[in-house]
DONU-46805 format. One record per residue (C-alpha): residue number from 1; residue in one letter; chain; x, y, z. Coordinates in Angstrom, 2 decimals, always signed. Example, Ala and Ser with C-alpha at 12.3 -4.5 7.8 and 13.67 -1.06 7.14 Angstrom:
+-----+------+-------+---------+---------+---------+
!  nr ! rest ! kette !      xx !      yy !      zz !
+-----+------+-------+---------+---------+---------+
!   1 !    A !     A !  +12.30 !   -4.50 !   +7.80 !
!   2 !    S !     A !  +13.67 !   -1.06 !   +7.14 !
+-----+------+-------+---------+---------+---------+
//
This chain:
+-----+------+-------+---------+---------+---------+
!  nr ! rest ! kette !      xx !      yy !      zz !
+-----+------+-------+---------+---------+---------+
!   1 !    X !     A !   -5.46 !   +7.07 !  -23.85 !
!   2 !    X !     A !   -5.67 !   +7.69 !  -20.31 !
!   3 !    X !     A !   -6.87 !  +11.40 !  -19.00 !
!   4 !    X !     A !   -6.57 !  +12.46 !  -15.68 !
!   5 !    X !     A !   -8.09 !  +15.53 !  -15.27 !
!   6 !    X !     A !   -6.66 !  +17.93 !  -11.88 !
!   7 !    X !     A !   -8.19 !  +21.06 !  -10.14 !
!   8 !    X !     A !   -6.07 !  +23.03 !   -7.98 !
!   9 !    X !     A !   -7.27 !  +21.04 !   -4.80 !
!  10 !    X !     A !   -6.26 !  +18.06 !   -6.41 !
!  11 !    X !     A !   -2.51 !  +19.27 !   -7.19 !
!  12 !    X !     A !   -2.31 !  +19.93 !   -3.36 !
!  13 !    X !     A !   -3.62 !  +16.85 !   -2.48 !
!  14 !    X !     A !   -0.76 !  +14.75 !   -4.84 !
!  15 !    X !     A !   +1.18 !  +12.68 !   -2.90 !
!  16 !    X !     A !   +3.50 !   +9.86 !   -3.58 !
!  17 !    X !     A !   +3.35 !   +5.80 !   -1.68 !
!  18 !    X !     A !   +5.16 !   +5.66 !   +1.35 !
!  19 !    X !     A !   +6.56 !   +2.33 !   +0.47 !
!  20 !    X !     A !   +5.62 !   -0.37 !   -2.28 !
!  21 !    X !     A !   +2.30 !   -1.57 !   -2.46 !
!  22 !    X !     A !   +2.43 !   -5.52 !   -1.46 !
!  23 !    X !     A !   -0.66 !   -6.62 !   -3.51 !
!  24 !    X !     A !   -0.06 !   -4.03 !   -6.81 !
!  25 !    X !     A !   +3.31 !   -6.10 !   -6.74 !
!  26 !    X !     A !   +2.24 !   -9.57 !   -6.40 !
!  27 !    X !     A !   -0.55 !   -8.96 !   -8.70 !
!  28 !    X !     A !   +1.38 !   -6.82 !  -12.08 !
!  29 !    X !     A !   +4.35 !  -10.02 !  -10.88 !
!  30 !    X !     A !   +1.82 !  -12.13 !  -11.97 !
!  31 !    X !     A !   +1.61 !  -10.74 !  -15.57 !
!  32 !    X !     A !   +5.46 !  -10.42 !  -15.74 !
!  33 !    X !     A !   +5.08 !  -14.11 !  -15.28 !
!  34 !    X !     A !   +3.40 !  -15.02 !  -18.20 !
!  35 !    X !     A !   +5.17 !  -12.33 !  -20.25 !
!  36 !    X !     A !   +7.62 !  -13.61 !  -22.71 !
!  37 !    X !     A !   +9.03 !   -9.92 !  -22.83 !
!  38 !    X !     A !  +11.72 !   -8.48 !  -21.55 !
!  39 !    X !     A !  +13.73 !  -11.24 !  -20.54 !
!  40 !    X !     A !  +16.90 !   -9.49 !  -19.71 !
!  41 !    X !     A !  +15.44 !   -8.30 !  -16.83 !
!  42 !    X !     A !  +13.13 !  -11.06 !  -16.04 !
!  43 !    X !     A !  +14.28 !  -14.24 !  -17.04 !
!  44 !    X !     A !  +15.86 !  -15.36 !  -14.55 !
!  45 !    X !     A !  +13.27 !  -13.97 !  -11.79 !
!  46 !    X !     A !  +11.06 !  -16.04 !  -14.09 !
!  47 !    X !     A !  +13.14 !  -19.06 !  -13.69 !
!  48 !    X !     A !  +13.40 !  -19.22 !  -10.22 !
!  49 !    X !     A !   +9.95 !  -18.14 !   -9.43 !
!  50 !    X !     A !   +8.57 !  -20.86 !  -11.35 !
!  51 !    X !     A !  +11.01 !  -23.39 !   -9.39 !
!  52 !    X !     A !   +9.47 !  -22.34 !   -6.12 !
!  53 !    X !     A !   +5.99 !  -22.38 !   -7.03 !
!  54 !    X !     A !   +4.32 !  -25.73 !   -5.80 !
!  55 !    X !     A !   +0.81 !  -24.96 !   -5.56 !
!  56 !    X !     A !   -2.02 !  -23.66 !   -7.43 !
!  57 !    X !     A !   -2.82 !  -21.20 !   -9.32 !
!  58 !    X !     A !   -5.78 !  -21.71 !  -11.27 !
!  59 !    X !     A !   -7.76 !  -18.78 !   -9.34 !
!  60 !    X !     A !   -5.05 !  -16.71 !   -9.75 !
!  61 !    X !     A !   -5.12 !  -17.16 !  -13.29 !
!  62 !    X !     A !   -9.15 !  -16.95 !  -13.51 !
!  63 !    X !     A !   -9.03 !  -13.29 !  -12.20 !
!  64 !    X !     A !   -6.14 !  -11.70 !  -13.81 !
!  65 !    X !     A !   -6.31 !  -11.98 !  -17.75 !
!  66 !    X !     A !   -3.19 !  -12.09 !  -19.45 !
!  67 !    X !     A !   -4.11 !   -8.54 !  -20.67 !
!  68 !    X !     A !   -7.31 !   -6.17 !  -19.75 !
!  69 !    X !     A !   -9.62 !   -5.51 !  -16.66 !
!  70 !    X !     A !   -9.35 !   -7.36 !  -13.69 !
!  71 !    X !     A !  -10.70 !   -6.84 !  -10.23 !
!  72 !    X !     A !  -10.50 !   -3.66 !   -8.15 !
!  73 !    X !     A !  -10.69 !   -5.47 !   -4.90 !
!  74 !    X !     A !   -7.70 !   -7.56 !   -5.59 !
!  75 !    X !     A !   -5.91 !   -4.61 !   -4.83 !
!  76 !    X !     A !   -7.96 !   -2.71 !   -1.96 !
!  77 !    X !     A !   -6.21 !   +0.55 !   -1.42 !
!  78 !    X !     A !   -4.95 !   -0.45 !   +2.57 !
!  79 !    X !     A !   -2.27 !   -2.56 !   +0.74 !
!  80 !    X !     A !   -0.31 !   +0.77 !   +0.89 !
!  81 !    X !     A !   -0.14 !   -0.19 !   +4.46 !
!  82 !    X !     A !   +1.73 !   -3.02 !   +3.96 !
!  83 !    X !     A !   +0.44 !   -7.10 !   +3.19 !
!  84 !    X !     A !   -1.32 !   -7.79 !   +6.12 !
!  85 !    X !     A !   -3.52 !   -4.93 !   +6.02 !
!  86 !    X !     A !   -3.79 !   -5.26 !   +2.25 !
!  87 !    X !     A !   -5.05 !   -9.06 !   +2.88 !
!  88 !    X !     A !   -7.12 !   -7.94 !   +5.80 !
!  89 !    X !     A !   -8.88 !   -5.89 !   +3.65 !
!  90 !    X !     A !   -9.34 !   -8.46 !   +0.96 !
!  91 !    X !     A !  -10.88 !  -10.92 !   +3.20 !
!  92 !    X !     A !  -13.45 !   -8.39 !   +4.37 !
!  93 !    X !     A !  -14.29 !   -7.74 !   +0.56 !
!  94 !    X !     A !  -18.35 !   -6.92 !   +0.09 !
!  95 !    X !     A !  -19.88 !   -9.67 !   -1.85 !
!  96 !    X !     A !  -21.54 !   -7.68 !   -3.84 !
!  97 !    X !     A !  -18.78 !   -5.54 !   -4.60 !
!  98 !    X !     A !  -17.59 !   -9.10 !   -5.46 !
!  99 !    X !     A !  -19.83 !  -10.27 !   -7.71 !
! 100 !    X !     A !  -19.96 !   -6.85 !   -9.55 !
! 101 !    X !     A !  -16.63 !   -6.61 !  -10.59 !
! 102 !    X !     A !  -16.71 !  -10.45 !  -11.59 !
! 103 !    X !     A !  -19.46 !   -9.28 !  -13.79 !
! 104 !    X !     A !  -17.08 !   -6.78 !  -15.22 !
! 105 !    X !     A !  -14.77 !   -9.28 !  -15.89 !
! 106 !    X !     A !  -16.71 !  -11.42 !  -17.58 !
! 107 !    X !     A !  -18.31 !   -9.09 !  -19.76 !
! 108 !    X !     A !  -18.32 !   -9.95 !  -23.70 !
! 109 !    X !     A !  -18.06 !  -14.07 !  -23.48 !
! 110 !    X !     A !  -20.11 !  -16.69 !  -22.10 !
! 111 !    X !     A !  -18.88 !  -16.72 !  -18.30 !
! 112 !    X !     A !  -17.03 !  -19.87 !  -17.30 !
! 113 !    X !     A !  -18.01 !  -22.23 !  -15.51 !
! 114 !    X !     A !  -15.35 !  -21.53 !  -12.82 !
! 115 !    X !     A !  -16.30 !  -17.99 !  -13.06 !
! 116 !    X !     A !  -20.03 !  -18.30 !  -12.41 !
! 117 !    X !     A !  -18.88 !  -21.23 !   -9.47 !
! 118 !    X !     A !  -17.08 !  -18.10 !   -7.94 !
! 119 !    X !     A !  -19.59 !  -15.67 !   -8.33 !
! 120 !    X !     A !  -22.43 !  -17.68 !   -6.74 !
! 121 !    X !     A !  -20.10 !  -18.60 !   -3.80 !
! 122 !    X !     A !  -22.63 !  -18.62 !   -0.92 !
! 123 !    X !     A !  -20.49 !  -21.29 !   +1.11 !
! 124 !    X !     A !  -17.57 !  -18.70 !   +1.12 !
! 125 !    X !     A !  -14.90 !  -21.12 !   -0.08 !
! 126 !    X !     A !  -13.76 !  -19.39 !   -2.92 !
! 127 !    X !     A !  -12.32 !  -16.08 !   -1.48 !
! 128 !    X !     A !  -10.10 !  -18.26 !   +1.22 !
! 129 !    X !     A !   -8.98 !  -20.29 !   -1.53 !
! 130 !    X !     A !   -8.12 !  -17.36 !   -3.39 !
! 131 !    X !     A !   -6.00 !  -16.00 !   -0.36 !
! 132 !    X !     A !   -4.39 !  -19.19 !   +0.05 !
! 133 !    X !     A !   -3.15 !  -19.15 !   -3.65 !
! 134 !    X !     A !   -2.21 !  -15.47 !   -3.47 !
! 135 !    X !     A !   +0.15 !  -16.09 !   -0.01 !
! 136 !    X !     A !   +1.55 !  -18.96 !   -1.93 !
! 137 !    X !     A !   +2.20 !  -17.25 !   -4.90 !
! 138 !    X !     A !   +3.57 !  -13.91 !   -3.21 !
! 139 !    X !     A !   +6.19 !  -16.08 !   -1.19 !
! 140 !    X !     A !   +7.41 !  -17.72 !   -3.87 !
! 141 !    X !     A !   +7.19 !  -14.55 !   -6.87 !
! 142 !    X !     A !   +7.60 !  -11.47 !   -4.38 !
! 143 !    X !     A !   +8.31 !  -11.77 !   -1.31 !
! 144 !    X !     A !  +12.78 !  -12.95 !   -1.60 !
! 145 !    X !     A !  +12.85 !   -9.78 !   -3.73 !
! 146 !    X !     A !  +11.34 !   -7.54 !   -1.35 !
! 147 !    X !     A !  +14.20 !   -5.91 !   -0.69 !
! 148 !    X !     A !  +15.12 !   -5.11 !   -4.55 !
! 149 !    X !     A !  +11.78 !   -3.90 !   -4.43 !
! 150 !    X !     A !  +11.74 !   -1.58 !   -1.54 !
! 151 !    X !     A !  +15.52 !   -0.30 !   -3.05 !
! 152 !    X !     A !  +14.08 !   +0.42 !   -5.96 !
! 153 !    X !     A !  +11.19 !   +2.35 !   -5.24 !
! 154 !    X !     A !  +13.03 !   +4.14 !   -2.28 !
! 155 !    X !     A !  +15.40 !   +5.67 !   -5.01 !
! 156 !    X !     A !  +12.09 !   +6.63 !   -7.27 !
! 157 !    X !     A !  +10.49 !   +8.73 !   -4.10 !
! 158 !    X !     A !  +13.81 !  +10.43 !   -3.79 !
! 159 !    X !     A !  +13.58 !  +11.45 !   -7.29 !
! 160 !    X !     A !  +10.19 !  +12.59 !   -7.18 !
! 161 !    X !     A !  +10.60 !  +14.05 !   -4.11 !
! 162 !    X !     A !  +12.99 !  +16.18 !   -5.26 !
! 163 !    X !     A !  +10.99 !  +17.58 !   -8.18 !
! 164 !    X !     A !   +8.54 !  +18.35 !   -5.85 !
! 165 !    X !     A !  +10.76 !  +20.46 !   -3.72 !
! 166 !    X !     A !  +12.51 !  +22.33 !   -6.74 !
! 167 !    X !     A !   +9.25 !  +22.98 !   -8.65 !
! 168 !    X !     A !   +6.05 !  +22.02 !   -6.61 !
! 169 !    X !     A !   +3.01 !  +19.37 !   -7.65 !
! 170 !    X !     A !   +3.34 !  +20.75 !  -11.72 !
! 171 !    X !     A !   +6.91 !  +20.03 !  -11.41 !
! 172 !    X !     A !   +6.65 !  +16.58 !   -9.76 !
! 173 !    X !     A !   +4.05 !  +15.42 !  -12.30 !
! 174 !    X !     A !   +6.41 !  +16.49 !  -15.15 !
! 175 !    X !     A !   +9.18 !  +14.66 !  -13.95 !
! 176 !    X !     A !   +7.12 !  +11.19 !  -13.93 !
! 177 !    X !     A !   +8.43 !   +8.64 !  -16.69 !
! 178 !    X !     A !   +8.07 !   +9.48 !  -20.22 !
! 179 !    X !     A !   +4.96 !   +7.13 !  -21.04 !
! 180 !    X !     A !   +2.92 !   +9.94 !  -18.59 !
! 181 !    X !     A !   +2.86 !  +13.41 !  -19.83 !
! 182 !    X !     A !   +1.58 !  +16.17 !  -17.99 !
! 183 !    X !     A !   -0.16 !  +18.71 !  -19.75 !
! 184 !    X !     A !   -1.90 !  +20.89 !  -17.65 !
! 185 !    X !     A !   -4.41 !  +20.62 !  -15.55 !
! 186 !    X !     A !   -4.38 !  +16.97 !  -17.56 !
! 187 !    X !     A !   -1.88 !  +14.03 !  -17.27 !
! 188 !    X !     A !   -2.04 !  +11.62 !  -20.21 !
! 189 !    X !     A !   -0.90 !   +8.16 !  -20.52 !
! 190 !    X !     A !   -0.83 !   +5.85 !  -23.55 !
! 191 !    X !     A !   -3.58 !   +3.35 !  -22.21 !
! 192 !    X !     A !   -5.66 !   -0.29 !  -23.56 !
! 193 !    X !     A !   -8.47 !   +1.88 !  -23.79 !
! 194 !    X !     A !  -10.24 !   +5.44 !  -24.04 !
! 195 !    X !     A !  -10.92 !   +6.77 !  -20.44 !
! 196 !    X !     A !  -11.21 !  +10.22 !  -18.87 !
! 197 !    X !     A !  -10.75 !  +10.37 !  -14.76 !
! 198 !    X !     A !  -12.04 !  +13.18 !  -12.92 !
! 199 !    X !     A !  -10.18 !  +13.71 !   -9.28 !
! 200 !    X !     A !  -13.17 !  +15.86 !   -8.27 !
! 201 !    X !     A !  -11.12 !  +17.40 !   -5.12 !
! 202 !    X !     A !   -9.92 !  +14.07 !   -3.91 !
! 203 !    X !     A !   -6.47 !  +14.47 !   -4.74 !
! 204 !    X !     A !   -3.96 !  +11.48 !   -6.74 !
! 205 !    X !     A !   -1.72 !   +8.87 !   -5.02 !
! 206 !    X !     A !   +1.07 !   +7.83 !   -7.13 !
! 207 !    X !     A !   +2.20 !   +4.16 !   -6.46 !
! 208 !    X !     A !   +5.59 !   +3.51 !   -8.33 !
! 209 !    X !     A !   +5.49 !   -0.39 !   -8.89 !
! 210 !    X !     A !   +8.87 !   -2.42 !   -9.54 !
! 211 !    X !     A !   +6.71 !   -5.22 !  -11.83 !
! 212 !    X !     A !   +4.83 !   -2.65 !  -14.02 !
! 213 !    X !     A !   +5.52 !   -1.81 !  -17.22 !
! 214 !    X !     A !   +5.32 !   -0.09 !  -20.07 !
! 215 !    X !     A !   +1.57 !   +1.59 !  -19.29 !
! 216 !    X !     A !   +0.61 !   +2.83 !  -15.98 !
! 217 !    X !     A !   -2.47 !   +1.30 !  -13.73 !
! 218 !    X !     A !   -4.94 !   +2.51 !  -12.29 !
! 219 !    X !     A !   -8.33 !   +1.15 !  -10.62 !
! 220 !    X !     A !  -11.36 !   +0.67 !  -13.09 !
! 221 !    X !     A !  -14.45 !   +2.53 !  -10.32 !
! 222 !    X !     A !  -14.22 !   +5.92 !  -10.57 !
! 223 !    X !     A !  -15.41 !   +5.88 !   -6.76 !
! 224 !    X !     A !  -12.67 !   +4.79 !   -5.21 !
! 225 !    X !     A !   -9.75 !   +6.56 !   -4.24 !
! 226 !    X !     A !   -8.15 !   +7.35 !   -7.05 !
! 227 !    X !     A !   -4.25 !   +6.24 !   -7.38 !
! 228 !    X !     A !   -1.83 !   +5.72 !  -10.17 !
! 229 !    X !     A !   +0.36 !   +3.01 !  -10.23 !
! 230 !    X !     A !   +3.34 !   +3.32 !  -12.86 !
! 231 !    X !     A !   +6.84 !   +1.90 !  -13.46 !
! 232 !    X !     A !   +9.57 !   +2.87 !  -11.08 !
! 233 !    X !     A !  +12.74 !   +4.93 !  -13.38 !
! 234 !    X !     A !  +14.62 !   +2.49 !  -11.05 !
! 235 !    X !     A !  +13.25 !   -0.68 !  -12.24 !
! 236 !    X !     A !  +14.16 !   -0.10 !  -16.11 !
! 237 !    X !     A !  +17.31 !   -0.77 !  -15.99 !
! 238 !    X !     A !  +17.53 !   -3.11 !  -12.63 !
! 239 !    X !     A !  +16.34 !   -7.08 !  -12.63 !
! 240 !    X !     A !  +14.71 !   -8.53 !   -9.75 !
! 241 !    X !     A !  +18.11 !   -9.72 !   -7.10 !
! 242 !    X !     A !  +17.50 !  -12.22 !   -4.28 !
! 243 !    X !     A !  +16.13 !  -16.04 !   -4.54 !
! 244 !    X !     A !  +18.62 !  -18.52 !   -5.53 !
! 245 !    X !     A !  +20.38 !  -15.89 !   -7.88 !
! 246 !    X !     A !  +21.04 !  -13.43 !   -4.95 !
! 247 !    X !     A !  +23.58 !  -16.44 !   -3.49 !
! 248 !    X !     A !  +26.44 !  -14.94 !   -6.13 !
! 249 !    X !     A !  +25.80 !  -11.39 !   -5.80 !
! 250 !    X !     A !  +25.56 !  -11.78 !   -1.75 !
! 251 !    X !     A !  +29.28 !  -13.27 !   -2.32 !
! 252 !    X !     A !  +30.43 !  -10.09 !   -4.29 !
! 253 !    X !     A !  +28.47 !   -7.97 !   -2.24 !
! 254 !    X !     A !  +30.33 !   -9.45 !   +1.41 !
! 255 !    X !     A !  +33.45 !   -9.18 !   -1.20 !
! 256 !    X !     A !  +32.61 !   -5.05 !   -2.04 !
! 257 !    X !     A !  +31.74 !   -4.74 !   +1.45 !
! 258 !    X !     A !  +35.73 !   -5.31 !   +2.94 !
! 259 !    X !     A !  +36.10 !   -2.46 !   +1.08 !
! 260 !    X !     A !  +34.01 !   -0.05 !   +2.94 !
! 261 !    X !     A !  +35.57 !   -0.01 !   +6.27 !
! 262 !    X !     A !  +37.04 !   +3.04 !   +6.85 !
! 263 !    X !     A !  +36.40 !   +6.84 !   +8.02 !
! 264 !    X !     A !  +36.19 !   +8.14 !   +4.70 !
! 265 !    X !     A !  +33.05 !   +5.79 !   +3.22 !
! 266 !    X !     A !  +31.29 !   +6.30 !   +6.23 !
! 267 !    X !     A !  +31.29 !   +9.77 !   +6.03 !
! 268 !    X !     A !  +30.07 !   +9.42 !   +2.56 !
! 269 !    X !     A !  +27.52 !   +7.15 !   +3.28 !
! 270 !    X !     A !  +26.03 !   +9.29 !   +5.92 !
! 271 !    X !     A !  +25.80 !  +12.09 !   +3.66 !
! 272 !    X !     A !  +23.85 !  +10.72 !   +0.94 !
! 273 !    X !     A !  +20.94 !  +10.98 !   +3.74 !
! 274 !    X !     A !  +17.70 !  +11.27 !   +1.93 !
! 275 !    X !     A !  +19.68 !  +11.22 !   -1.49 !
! 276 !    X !     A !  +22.24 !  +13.42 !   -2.97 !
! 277 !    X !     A !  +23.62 !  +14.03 !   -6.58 !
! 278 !    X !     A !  +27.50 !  +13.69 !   -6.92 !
! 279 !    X !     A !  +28.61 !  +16.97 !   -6.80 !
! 280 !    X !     A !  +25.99 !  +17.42 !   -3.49 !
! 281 !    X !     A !  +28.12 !  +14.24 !   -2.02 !
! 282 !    X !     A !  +31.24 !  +15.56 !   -2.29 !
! 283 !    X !     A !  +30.55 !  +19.15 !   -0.75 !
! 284 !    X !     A !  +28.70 !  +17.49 !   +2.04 !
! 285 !    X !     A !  +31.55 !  +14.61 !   +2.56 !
! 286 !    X !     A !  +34.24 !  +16.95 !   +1.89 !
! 287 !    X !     A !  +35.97 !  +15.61 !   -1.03 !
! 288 !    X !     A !  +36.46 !  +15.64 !   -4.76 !
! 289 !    X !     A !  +33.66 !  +14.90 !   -7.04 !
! 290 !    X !     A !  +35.91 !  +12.49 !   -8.55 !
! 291 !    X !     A !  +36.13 !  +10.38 !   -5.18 !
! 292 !    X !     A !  +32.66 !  +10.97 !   -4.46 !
! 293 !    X !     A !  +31.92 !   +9.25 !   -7.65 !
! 294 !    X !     A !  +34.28 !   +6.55 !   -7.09 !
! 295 !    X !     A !  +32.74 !   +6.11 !   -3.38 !
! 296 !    X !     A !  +29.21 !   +6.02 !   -4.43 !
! 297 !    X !     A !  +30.09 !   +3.24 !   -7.15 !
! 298 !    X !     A !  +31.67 !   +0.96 !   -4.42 !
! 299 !    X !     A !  +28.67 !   +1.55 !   -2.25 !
! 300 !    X !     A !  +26.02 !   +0.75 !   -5.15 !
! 301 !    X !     A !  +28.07 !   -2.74 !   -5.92 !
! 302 !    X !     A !  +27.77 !   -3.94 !   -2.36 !
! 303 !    X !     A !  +24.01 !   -2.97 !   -2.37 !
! 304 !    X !     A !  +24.10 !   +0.11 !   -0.16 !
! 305 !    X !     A !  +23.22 !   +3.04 !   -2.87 !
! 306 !    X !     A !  +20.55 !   +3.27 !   -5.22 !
! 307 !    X !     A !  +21.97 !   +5.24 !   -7.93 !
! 308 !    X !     A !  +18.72 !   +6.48 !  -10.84 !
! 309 !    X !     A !  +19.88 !   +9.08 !  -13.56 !
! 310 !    X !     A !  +17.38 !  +12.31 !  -13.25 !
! 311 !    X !     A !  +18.19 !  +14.08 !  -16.57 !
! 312 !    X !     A !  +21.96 !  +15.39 !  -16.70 !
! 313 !    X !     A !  +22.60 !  +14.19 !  -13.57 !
! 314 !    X !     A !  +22.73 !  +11.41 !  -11.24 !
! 315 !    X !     A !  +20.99 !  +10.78 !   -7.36 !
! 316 !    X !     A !  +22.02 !   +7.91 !   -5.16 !
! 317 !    X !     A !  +19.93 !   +7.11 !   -2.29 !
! 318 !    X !     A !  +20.84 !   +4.79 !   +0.82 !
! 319 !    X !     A !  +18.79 !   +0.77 !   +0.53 !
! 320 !    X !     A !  +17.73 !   -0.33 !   +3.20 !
! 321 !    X !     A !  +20.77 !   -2.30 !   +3.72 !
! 322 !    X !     A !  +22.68 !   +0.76 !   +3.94 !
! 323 !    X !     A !  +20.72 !   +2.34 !   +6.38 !
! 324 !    X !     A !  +20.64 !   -0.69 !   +8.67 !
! 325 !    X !     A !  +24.37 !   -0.52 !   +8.26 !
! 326 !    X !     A !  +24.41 !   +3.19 !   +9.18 !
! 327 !    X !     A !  +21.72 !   +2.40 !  +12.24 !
! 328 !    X !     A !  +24.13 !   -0.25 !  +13.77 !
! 329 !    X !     A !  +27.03 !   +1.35 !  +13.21 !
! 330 !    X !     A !  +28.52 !   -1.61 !  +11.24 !
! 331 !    X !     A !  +30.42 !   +1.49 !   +9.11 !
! 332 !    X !     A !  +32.89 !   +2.48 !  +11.44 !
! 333 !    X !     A !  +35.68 !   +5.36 !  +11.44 !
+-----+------+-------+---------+---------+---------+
//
């Protein structure tokens, strides 16, 4: 079980990711890899990834178990900033932060070979090989999805970000996925092992991630900033789309998208803005919930809504598709 324990500085100081976290992707990716599970949703991400991926790995594989720790500063906290600040701050890793988390993860067995050859690095060859597998393995696992990804976790800040407006920080934290549960001044989270967290005034960022699952993340040193990675509501229910399968649903989407032109779907469109339920669409478009419904259903098959349920009801946020539609006025009246 995970614990992490708030004071009322730290529930003013919650905040939610700006955008997806390059390097939290590309690393939990790297699990869904080698995860038999859940194959509905990533088998054929699997598939293709696989297809592309021509170089190796073997580092890769060295630092990030199939299950437990692994290393804190393969996901510095600038990757919030996007992938070349995230990698910027990788390269510029302490070496002995370096060698103490490698400690860490080779705590309880005899350290390989490859390990201690890593560790005792004083050449520094092994951190730019490691970047050069990482870039690889980001292109070819990561980066043609990006903007799934960025969809996805677009619709879980407008989610969140309504809680927060209805109900404040206690109401945001209550609306977070089911496997988090926020008991006051404590949020819990089924977890591999027993650990309490202490926020000590510093406040929580919480990092939805398209390729976690199941548990939430978060970084082993208490002394770093503290942030909580967890699965996007989004991502359940929605496979990775782009790569080589993204060629048939491009077709349907250029297909869906004949449909749109017109005065009617633009207006609709435009009123989503920062994410609406139905009934909210149709007051703000100015017609029936029924064709609001119908409207937002051809907009979410041609990739420009985001629809996630939020309890009774549903909210559809623009992609980023839509809203470079919108911003070059390729919906016309």
């Amino acid at each position: 079980m995970l614990r992490i324990h708030f004071t009322g500085v730290d529930l003013a100081r919650v905040r939610m990711a700006g955008r997806p976290d390059a390097l939290w992707e590309t690393i939990l990716s790297f699990h869904r890899l080698r995860d038999r599970r859940d194959a509905r949703l990533f088998g054929e991400w699997r598939t293709e990834t696989r297809s592309r991926l021509n170089s190796e790995t073997r580092t890769l594989g060295m630092l990030i178990p199939s299950r437990g720790y692994f290393p804190d500063f393969l996901t510095p906290v600038e990757g919030q900033y996007g992938w070349d600040v995230g990698l910027d701050a990788l390269r510029g890793i302490r070496p002995e932060r370096m060698r103490r988390e490698l400690q860490l993860l080779g705590a309880g067995a005899p350290m390989t070979p490859r390990l201690r050859e890593f560790m005792d690095d004083d050449g520094g060859k092994q951190l730019p090989r490691l970047m050069g597998e990482l870039r690889a393995y980001h292109r070819a696992a990561v980066e043609p999805y990006w903007t799934h990804i960025q969809a996805q976790i677009e619709a879980e800040r407008a989610a969140r970000g309504r809680a927060l407006l209805d109900g404040g920080a206690d109401e945001l934290l209550s609306s977070l996925p089911p496997m988090l549960r926020w008991r006051a001044p404590v949020l819990e989270c089924d977890y591999p092992v027993d650990r309490d967290v202490r926020l000590r005034g510093r406040g929580l960022l919480l990092q939805p991630s398209f390729f976690c699952r199941r548990t939430a993340v978060t970084l082993h040193d208490p002394e770093l900033p503290p942030v909580l990675v967890y699965p996007a509501a989004a991502q359940l229910a929605s496979a990775p789309a782009g790569g080589e399968s993204a060629r048939p649903v491009e077709e349907q989407r250029q297909r869906t998208l004949g449909k749109l032109v017109g005065h009617t779907r633009s207006v609709v469109l435009r009123a989503i803005g920062d994410g609406a339920t139905t009934s909210e669409l149709a007051r703000r478009a100015g017609v029936s919930l029924a064709s609001a419904s119908q409207h937002a259903c051809v907009m979410r098959e041609a990739g420009l809504v985001t629809t996630l349920r939020r309890g009774n009801a549903v909210l559809h946020t623009v992609t980023p598709l839509g809203a470079a539609l919108l911003k070059g006025g390729a919906v016309a009246s």
